[in-house]
N, C-alpha and C positions, 0 to 999 in steps of 0.2 A: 559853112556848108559849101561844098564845092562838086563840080562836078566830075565825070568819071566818063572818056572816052574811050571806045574800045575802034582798034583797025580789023575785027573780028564777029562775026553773028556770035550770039548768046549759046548757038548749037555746038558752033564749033570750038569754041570756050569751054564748056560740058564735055562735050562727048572725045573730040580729039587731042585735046592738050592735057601735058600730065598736071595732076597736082602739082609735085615737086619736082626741081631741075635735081639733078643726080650731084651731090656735093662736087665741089673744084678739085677736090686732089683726086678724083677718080679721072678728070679732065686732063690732068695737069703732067706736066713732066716733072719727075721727082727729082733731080739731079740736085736743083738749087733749094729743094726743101730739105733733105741728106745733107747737105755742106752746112746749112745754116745750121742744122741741130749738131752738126759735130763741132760748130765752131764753139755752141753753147756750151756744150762739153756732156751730151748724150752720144752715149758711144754704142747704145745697143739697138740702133734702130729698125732691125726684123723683128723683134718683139716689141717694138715702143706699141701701146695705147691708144692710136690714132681713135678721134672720135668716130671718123667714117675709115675702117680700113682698108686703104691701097692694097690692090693685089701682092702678094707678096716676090713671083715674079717680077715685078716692075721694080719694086724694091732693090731685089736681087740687080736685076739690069742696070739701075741707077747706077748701083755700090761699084759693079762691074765699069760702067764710064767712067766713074770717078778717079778707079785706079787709073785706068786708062789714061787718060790726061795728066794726072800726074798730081791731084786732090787729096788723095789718099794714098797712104802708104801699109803697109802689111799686107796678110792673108783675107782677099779677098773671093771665095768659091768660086769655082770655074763653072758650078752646077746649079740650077737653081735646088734643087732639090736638097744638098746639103747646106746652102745659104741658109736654107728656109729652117731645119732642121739644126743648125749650130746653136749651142747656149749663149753664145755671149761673140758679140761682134770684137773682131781682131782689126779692124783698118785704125788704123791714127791720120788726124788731118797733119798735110805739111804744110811749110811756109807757104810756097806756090797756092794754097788750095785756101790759106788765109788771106792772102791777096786776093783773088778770086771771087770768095763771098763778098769782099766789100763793093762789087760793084752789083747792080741793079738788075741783072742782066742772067743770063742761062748760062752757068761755068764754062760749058764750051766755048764761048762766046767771051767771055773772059779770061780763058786762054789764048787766046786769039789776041786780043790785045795787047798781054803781058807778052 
């Protein structure tokens, strides 16, 4: 049996603070979670099943980095609107964007070093 410190009155535990923190990938920069699913070899990441789903703009914007840097290669929508809207994701990872994922770090950031 142990005890239980709070740096908070009992009210403002109650009344002010949410139950739940809002999941991580709504926190999160999607970039390095996109790269690691294509490395996996999930190619349709606007429709993936995410348990909490990422806005799908942000999505879009990752996919759009990714091209950018040079992670992904094909047709990646200029719009979010028809990202959002395509059946079936057209980017393929390149070599560069498999280097990339292997390091810890936010692909930006790993282009940067490569």
């Amino acid at each position: 049996e142990g005890h239980c410190y709070r740096i908070y009155s009992s009210a403002v535990y109650s009344n002010q603070l949410a139950p739940f923190n809002k999941p991580e990938i709504l926190n999160h920069q999607l970039e390095d979670v996109i790269l690691q699913m294509k490395v996996m070899g999930i190619q349709d990441v606007i429709n993936f099943p995410f348990p909490t789903l990422p806005d799908k703009k942000a999505l879009a914007s990752a996919l759009k980095v990714l091209q950018n840097i040079g992670a992904l290669k094909g047709k990646v929508s200029s719009s979010f609107k028809s990202a959002v809207s395509q059946k079936k994701s057209d980017e393929v990872i390149t070599e560069l964007g498999k280097e990339m994922s292997s390091f810890p770090i936010n692909p930006r950031y790993g282009k940067m070093i490569l």
